[in-house]
C-alpha positions as CSV (number, residue, x, y, z in Angstrom):
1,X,79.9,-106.8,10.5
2,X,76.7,-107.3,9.3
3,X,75.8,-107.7,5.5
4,X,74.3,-105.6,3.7
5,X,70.3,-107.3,2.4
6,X,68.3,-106.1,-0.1
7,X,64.9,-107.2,-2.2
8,X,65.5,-107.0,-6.0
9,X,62.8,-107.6,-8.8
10,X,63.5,-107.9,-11.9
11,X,62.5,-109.6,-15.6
12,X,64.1,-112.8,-16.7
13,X,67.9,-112.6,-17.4
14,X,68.3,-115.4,-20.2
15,X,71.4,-115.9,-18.2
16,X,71.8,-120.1,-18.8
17,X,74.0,-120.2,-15.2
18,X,71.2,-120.3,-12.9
19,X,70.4,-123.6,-14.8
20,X,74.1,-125.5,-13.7
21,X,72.7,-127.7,-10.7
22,X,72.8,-127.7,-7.1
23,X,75.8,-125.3,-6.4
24,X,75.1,-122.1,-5.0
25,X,75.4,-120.0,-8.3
26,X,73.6,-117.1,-6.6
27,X,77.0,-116.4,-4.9
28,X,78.8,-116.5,-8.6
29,X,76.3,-114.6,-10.9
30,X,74.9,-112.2,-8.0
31,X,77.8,-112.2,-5.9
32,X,76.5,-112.7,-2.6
33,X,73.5,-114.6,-0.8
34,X,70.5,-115.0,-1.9
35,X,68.6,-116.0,1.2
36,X,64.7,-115.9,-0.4
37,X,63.2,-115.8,-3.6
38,X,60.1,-116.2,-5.4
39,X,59.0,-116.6,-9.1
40,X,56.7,-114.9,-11.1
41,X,54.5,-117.5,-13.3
42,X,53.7,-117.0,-17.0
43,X,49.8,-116.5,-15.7
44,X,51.0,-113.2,-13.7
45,X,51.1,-115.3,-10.3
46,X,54.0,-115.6,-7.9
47,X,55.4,-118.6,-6.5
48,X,55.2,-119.2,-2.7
49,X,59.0,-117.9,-1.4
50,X,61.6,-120.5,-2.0
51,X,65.1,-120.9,0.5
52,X,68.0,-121.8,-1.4
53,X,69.0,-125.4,-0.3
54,X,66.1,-125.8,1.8
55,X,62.5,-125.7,-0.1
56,X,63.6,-125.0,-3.8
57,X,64.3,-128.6,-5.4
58,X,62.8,-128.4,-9.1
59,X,60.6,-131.4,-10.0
60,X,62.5,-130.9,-13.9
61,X,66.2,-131.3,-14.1
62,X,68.4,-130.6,-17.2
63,X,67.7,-133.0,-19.7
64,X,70.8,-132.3,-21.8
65,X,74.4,-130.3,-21.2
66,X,75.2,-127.1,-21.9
67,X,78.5,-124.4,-22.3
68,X,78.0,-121.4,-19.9
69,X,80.6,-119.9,-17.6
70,X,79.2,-122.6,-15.2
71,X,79.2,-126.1,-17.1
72,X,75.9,-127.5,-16.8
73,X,75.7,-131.8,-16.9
74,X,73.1,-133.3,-18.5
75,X,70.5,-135.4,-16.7
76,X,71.3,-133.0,-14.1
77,X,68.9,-132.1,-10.9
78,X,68.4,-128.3,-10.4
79,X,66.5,-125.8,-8.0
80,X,63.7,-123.6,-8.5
81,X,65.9,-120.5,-9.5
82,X,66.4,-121.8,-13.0
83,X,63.1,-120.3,-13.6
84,X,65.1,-116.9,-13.1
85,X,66.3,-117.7,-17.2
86,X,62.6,-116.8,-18.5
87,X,60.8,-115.7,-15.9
88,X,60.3,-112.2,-13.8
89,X,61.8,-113.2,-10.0
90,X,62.4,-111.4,-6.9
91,X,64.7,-112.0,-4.4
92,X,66.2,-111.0,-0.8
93,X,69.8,-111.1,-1.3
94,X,72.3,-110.1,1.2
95,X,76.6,-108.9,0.5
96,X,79.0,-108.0,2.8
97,X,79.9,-104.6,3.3
């Protein structure tokens, strides 16, 4: 079977998960894969597309710990998709059937 993909946009989720590191939290908060994604900046422009794993390693890490369903560590590195927190994103995101 193949899964099902589709492109969602939508504003920032102040969801403090995206933030807990390297693991794949898309597959935890979204429940399934997100294969692209893209931000959009404060200024109204959008980041170029990012893979997961591949492209997406944030120059910033978390600088301290914090309590969410997903523990985040402090001094921790982090990808791109933290920006999702408090920021418009889009994304291609594919689920099983």
């Amino acid at each position: 079977m193949q899964p099902k993909c589709q492109l969602v946009n939508r504003p920032a989720k102040f969801d403090c998960r995206w933030h807990a590191g390297l693991d794949m939290a898309d597959q935890i908060i979204e429940g399934g894969r997100i294969i692209a994604y893209r931000i959009q900046w404060f200024n109204g422009s959008w980041s170029t597309w990012f893979g997961p794993g591949l492209n997406d390693l944030d120059i910033k890490f978390n600088p301290n710990a914090a309590t969410c369903d997903v523990p985040v560590k402090a001094k921790s590195m982090r990808r791109m998709w933290s920006y999702f927190y408090d920021h418009t994103h889009e994304f291609i995101i594919c689920k099983p059937n």
